[in-house]
MMTF fields as JSON, N, C-alpha, C and O atoms, coordinates in Angstrom:
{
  "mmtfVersion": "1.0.0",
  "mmtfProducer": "UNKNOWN",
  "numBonds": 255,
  "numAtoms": 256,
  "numGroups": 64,
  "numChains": 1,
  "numModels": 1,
  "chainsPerModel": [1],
  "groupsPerChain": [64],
  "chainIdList": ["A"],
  "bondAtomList": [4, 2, 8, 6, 12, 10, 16, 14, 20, 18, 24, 22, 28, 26, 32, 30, 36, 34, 40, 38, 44, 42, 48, 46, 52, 50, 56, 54, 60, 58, 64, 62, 68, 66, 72, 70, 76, 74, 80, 78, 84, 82, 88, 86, 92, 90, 96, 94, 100, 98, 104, 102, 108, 106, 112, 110, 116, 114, 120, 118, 124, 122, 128, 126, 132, 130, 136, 134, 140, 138, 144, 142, 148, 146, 152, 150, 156, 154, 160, 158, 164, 162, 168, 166, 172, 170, 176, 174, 180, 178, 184, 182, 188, 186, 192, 190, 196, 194, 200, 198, 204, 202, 208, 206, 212, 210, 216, 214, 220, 218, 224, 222, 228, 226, 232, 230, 236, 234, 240, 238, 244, 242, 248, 246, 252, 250],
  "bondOrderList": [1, 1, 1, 1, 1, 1, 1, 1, 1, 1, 1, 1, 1, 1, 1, 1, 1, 1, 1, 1, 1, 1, 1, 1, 1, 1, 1, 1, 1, 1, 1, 1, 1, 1, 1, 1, 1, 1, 1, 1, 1, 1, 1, 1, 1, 1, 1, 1, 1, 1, 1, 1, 1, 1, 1, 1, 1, 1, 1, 1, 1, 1, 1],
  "groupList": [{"groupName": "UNK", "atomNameList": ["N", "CA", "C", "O"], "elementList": ["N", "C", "C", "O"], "formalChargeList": [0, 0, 0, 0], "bondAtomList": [1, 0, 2, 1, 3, 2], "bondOrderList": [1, 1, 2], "singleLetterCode": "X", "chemCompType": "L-PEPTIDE LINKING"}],
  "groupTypeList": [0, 0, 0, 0, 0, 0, 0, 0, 0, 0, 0, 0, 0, 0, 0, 0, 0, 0, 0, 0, 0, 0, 0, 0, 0, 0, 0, 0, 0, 0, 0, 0, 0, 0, 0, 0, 0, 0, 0, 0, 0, 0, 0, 0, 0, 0, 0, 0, 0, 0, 0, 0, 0, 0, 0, 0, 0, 0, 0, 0, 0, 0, 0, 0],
  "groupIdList": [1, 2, 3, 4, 5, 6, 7, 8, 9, 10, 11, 12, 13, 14, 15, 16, 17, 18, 19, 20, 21, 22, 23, 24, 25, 26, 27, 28, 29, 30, 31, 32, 33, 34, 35, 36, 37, 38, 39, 40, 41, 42, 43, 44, 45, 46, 47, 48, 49, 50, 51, 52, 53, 54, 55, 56, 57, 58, 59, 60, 61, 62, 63, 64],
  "secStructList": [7, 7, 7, 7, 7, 7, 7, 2, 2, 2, 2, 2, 2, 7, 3, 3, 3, 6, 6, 3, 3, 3, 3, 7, 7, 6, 6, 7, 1, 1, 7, 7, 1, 1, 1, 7, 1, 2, 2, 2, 2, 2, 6, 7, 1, 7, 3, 3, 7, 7, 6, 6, 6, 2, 2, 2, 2, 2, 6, 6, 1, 6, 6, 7],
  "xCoordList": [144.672, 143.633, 143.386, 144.401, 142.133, 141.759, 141.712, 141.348, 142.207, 142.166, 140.568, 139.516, 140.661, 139.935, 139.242, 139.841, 138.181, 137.839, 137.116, 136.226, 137.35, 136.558, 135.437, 135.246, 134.749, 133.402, 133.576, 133.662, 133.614, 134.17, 133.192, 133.751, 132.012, 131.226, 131.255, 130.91, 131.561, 132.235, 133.764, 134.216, 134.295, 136.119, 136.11, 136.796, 134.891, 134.748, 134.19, 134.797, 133.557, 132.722, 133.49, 133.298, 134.494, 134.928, 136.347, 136.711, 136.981, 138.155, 139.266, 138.787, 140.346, 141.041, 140.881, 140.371, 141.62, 142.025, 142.578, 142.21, 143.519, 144.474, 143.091, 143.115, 142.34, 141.041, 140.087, 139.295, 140.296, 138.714, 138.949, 139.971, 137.264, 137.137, 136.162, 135.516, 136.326, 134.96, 134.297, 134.527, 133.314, 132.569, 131.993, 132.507, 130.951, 130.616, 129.213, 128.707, 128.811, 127.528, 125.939, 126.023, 125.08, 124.189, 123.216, 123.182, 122.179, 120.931, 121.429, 120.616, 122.773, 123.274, 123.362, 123.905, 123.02, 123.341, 122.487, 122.818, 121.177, 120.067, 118.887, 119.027, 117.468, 116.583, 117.286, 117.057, 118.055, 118.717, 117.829, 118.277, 116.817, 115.922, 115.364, 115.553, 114.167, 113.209, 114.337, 114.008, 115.656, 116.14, 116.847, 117.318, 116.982, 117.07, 118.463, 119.066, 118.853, 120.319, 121.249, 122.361, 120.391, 121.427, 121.56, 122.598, 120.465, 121.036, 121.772, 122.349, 121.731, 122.721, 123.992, 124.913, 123.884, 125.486, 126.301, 127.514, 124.815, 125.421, 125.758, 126.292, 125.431, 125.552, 126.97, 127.476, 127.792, 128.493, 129.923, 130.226, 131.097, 131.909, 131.997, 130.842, 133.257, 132.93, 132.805, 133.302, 131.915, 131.816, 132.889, 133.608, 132.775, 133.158, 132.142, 130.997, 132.396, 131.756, 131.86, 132.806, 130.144, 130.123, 130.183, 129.648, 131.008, 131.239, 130.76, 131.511, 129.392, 128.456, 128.628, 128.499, 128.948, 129.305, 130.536, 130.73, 131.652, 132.423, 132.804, 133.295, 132.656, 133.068, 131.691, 131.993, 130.81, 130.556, 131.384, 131.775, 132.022, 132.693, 133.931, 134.313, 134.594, 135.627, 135.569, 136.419, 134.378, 134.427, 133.883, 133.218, 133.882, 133.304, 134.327, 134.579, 135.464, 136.467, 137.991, 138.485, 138.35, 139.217, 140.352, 140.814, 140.712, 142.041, 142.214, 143.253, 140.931, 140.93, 141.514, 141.495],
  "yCoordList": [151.218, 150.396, 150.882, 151.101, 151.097, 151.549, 150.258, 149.121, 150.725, 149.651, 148.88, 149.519, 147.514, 147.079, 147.465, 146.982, 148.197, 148.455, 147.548, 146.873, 147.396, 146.15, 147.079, 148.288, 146.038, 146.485, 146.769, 145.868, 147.697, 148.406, 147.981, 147.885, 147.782, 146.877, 145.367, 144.796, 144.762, 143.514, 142.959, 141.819, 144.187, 143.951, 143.961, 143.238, 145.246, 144.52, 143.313, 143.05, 142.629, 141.512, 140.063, 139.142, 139.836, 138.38, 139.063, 140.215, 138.132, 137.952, 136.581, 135.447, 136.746, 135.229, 134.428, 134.744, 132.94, 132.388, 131.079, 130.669, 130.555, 129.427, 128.634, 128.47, 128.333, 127.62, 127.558, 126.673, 129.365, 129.758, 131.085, 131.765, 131.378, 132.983, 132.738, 131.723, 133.888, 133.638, 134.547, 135.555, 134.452, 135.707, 135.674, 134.901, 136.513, 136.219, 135.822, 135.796, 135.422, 134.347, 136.341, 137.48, 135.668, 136.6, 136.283, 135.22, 137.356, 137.019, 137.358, 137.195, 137.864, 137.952, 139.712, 139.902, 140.655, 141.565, 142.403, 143.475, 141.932, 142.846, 141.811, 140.805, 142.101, 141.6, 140.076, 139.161, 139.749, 138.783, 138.293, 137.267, 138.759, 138.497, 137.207, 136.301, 137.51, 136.467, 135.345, 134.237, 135.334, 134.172, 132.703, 133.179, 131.453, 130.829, 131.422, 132.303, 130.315, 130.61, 130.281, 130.793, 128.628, 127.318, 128.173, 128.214, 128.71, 130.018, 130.962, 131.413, 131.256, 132.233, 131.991, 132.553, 130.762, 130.491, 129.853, 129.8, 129.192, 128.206, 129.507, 129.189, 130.833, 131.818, 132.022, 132.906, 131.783, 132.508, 132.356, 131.208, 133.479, 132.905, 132.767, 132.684, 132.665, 132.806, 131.404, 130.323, 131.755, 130.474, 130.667, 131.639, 129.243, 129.41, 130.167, 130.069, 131.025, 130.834, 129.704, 129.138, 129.541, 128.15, 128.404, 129.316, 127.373, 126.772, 127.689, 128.285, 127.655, 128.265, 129.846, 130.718, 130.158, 132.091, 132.353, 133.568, 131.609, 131.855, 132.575, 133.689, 132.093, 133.01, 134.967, 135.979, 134.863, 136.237, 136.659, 137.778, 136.063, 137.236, 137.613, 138.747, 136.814, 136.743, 138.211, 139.098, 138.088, 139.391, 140.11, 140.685, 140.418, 141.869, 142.284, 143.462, 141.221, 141.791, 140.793, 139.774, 141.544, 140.767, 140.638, 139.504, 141.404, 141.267, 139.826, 139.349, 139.499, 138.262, 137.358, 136.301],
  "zCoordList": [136.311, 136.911, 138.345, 139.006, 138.963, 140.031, 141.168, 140.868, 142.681, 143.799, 143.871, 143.892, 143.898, 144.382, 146.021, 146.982, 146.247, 147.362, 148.282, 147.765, 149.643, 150.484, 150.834, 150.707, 151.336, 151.886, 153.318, 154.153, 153.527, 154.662, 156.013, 157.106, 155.924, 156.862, 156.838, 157.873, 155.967, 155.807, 156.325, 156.43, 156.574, 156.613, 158.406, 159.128, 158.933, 160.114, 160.538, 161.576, 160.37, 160.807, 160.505, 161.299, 159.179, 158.78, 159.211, 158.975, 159.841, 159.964, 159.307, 159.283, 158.935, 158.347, 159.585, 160.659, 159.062, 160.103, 159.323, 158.222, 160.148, 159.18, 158.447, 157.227, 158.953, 158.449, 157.813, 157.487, 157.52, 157.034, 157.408, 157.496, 157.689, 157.442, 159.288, 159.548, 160.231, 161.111, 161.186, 160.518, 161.997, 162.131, 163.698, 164.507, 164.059, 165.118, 164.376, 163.255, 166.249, 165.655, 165.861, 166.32, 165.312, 165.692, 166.508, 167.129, 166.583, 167.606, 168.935, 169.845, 169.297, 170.749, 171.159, 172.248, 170.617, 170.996, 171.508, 172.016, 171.404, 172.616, 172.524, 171.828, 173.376, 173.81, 174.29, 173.498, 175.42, 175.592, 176.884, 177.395, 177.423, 178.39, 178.598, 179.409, 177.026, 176.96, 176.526, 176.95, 175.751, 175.377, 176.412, 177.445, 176.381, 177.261, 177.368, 176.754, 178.743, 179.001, 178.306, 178.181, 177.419, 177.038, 175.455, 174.795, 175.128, 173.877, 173.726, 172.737, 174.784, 175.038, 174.937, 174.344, 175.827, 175.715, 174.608, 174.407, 173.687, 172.442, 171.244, 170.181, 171.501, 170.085, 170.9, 170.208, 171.803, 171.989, 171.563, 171.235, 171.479, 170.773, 169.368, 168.949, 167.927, 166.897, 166.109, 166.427, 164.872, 163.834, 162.749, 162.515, 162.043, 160.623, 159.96, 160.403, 158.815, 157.647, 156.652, 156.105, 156.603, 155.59, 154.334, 153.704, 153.907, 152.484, 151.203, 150.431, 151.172, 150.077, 150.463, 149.603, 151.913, 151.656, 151.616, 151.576, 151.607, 151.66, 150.398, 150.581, 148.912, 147.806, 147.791, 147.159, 148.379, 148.906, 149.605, 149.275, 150.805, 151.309, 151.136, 151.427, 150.704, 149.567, 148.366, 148.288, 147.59, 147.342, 147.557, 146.696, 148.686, 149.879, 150.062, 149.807, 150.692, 151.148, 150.584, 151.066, 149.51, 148.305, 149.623, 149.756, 150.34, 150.801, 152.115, 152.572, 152.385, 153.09, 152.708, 153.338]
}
């Protein structure tokens, strides 16, 4: 039987966590100009992944 392989752009982005899976948030990594401040600061920092993606990324990346 051959290894289950992760999704190698997926294995960067979700990380475990006693709780869940996180990720970072998006919309933060360029044209940050026109965006307000109070946006700026609310993408910042990581989320959960919710509920309904959680079995996608699960198998993106089996070893999570």
């Amino acid at each position: 039987m051959p290894k289950i392989k992760s999704n190698s752009g997926a294995a960067k982005r979700f990380k475990k966590t006693a709780h869940g899976i996180k990720h970072k948030q998006s919309f933060r990594s360029h044209i940050l100009t026109k965006k307000p401040t109070k946006r700026k600061r609310q993408l910042r920092g990581m989320k959960q992944v919710h509920d309904a993606d959680k079995a996608l990324v699960r198998r993106m990346v089996p070893k999570l």
